[in-house]
C-alpha positions in Angstrom: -83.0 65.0 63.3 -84.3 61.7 62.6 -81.9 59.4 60.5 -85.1 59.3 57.8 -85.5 62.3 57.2 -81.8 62.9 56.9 -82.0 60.5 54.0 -84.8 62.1 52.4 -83.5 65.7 51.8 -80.0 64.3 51.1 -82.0 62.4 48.3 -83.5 65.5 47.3 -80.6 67.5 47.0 -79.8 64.9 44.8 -82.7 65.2 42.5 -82.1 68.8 42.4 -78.6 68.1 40.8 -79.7 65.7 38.2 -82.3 68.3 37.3 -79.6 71.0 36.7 -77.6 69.1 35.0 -79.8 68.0 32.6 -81.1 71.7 32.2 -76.9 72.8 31.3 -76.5 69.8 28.3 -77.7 71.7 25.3 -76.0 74.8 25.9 -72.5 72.7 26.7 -73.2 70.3 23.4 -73.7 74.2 21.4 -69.9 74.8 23.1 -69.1 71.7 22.0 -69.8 71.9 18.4 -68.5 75.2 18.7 -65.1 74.2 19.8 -65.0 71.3 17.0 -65.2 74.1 14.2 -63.0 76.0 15.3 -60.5 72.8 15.5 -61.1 72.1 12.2 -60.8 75.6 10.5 -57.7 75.4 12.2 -56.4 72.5 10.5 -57.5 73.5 7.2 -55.3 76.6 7.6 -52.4 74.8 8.9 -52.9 72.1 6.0 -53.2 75.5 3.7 -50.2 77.2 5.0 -48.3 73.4 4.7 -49.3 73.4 1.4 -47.8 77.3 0.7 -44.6 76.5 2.7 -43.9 73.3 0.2 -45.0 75.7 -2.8 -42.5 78.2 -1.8 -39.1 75.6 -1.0 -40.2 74.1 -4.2 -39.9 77.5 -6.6 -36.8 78.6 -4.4 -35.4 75.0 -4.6 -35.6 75.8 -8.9 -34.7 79.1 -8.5 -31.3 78.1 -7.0 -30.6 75.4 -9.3 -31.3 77.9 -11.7 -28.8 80.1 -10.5 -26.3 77.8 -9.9 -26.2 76.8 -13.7 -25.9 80.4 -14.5 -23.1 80.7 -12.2 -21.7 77.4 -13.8 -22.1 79.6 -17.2 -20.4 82.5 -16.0 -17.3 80.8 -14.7 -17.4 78.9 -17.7 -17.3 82.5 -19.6 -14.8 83.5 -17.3 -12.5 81.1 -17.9 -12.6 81.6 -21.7 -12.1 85.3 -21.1 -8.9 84.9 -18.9 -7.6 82.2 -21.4 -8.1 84.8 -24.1 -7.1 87.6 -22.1 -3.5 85.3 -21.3 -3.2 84.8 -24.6 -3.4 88.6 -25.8 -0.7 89.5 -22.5 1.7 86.7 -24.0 1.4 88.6 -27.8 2.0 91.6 -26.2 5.2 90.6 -24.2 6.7 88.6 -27.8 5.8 92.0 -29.4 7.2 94.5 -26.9 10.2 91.9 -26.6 11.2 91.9 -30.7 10.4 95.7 -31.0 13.2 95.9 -27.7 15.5 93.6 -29.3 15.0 94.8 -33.1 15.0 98.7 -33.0 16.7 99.5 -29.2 18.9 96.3 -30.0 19.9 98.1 -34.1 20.4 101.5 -32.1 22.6 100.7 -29.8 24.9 98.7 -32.0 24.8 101.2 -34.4 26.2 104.1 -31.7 28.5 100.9 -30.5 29.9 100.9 -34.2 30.5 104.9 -34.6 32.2 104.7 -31.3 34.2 102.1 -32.3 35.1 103.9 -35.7 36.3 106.8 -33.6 39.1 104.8 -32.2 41.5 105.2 -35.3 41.1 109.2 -35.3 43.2 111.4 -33.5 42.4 112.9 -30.0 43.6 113.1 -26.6 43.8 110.7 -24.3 40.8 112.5 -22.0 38.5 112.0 -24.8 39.3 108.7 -25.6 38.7 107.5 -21.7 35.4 109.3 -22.5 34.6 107.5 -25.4 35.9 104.1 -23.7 33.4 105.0 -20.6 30.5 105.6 -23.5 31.0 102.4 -25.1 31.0 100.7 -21.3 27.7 102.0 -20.9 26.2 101.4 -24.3 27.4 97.5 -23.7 26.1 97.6 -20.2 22.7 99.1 -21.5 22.5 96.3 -24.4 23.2 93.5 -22.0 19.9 95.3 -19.8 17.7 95.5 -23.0 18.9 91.6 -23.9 17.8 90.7 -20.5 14.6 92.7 -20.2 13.4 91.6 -23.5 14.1 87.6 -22.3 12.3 88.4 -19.0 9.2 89.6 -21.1 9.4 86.8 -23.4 12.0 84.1 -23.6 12.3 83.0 -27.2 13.7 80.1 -26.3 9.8 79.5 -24.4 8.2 79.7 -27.9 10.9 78.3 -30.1 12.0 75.3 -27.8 9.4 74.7 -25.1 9.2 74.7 -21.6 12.0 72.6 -20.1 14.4 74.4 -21.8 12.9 77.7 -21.3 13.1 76.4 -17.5 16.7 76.1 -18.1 17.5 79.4 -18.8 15.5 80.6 -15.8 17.4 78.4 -13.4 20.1 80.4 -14.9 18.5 84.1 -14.6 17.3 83.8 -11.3 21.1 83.1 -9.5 22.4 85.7 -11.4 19.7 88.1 -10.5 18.7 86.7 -6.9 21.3 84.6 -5.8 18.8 81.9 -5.7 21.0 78.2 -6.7 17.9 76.3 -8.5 18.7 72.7 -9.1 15.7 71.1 -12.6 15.3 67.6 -12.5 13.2 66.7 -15.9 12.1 62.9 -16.7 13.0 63.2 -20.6 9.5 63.0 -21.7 7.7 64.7 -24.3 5.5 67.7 -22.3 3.3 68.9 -25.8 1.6 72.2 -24.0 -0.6 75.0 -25.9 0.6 78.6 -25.8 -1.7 79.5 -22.9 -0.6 76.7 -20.8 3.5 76.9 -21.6 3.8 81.0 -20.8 1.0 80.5 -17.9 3.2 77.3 -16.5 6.6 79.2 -17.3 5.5 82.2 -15.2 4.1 80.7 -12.3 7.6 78.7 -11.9 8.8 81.8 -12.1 6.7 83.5 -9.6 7.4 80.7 -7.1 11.4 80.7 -7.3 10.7 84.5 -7.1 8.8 84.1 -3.9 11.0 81.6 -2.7 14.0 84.2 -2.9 12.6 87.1 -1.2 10.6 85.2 1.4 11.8 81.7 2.3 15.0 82.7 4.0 16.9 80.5 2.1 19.3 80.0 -1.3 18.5 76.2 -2.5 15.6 75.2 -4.7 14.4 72.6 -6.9 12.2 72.1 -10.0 11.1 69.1 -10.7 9.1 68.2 -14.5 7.6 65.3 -14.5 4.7 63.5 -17.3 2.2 60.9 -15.5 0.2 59.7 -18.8 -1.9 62.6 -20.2 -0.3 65.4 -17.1 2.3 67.3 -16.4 3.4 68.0 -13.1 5.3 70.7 -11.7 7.2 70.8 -8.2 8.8 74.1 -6.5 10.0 72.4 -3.7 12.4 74.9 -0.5 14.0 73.7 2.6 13.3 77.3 4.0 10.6 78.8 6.9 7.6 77.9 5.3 4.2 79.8 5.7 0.6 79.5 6.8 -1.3 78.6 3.3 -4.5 79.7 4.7 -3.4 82.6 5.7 -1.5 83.7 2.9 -4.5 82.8 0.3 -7.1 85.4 2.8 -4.5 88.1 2.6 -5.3 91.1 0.7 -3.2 91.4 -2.2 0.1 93.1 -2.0 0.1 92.7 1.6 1.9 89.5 1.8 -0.1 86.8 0.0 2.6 85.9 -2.1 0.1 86.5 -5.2 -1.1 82.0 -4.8 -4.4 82.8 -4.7 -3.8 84.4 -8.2 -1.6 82.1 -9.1 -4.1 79.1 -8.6 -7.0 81.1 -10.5 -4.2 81.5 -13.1 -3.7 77.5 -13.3 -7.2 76.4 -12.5 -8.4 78.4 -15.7 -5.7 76.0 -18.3 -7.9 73.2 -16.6 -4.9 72.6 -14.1 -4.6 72.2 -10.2 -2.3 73.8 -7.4 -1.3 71.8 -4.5 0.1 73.7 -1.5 2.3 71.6 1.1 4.3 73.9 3.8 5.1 73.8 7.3 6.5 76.8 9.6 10.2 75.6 9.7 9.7 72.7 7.5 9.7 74.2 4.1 7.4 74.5 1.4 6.5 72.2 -1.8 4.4 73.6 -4.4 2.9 71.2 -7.1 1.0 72.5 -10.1 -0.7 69.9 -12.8 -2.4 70.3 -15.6 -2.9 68.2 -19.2 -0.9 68.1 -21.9 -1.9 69.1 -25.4 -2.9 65.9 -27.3 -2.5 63.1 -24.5 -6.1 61.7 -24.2 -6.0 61.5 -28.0 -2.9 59.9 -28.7 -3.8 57.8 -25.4 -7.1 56.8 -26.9 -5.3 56.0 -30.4 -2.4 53.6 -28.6 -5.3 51.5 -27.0 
């Protein structure tokens, strides 16, 4: 084939091209236009969903700070109630304690006193080791009432404070545990409320319990201490220590040693509980909490 007329339908084809072309451009501009609606309906749903999303964390951002106030509210109530509810144990134990001590106590002293009356009649000698055994046991019986009656409610907690109600149970618990508790008190003034002297008193108590029965050892120490407006209280043990974590996620009464009561208990007079043990290496317990007047007469003095 001649080189010419090569180029000539090589241009043609060309032509033809250009002719198709130009035959597809409206229906690809329609597609176009097309596809830019679509693009943009698309973005005005995403910008409308954006806009439902921000609604939505907004009212779920006020209901949860409205829920945490009522949850502040409710502790708050809480609080109250198990201050009030502390209260109305402690008048209970005082009550129970004087009805012990006034009608048991009267009772027994007056059985004690016929007995005793007995001793200038005649009888044999069997019946008067009976009536000596009787009058064992009605002392032995009076001594348990004394003591029960104490353990409910110390007077000398009410009458005298805490330190020296302290005193007495350094006293009580190596004649009933074996337990040697050594107090070390700073002399200061500790004023306390009722709710916070019995709730202090008994978790001290508690503690030297636990550290009886659990810490494999017979040493402890108290020690009552005022920083300014506080009070602070150590139970300190040289014995096996425990895992504090642990202890608080037992289940009660299966070997929690009753802290994660006794901090609720502590937390609720507007106090704190610090926990330091080691396996092997002993435990001290510190609790603190404010003392009855401090701020004020702090305030006052400056």
């Amino acid at each position: 084939m001649p080189r010419s007329a090569a180029r000539a339908n090589k241009a043609g084809a060309q032509s033809q091209r250009k002719v198709a072309t130009r035959r597809q451009t409206p229906a690809a501009a329609e597609r176009g236009r097309g596809a830019g609606d679509l693009v943009r309906q698309l973005e005005q749903e995403l910008r409308a969903t954006r806009d439902e999303l921000r609604s939505s964390i907004q009212r779920m951002e006020a209901s949860t700070v409205s829920l945490e106030q009522k949850v502040r509210e409710r502790t708050v109530q809480l609080r109250a109630l198990a201050v009030e509810l502390s209260l109305a144990e402690e008048r209970e134990r005082r009550s129970l304690a004087q009805d012990l001590h006034d009608d048991l106590g009267q009772v027994l002293a007056i059985i004690k006193h016929k007995l005793t009356a007995l001793h200038g009649s005649e009888r044999s000698a069997d019946l008067a080791r009976e009536l000596k055994a009787i009058e064992d046991l009605i002392d032995q019986a009076n001594k348990s009432m004394r003591t029960l009656a104490f353990q409910l409610s110390p007077p000398v907690l009410h009458t005298l404070g805490l330190v020296p109600a302290l005193e007495w149970l350094t006293e009580e618990m190596e004649r009933v545990y074996g337990l040697k508790v050594r107090l070390s008190d700073d002399g200061a003034p500790k004023p306390l409320d009722e709710p916070s002297r019995s709730t202090l008193f008994r978790a001290v108590r508690e503690l030297l319990i636990n550290v009886a029965k659990h810490a494999g050892t017979r040493m402890a120490e108290v020690t009552s201490l005022r920083s300014g407006s506080r009070l602070t209280l150590a139970v300190n043990d040289d014995g096996g220590g425990f895992d504090y974590q642990k202890a608080l996620q037992a289940a009660p009464g299966t070997g929690g040693l009753g802290l994660a009561s006794l901090r609720e208990r502590i937390e609720f007079i507007g106090g704190d509980m610090h926990v330091d043990s080691r396996l092997n290496e002993g435990t001290t317990i510190t609790l603190i909490t404010p003392l009855q007047g401090a701020g004020d007469a702090t305030q006052a003095a400056q």
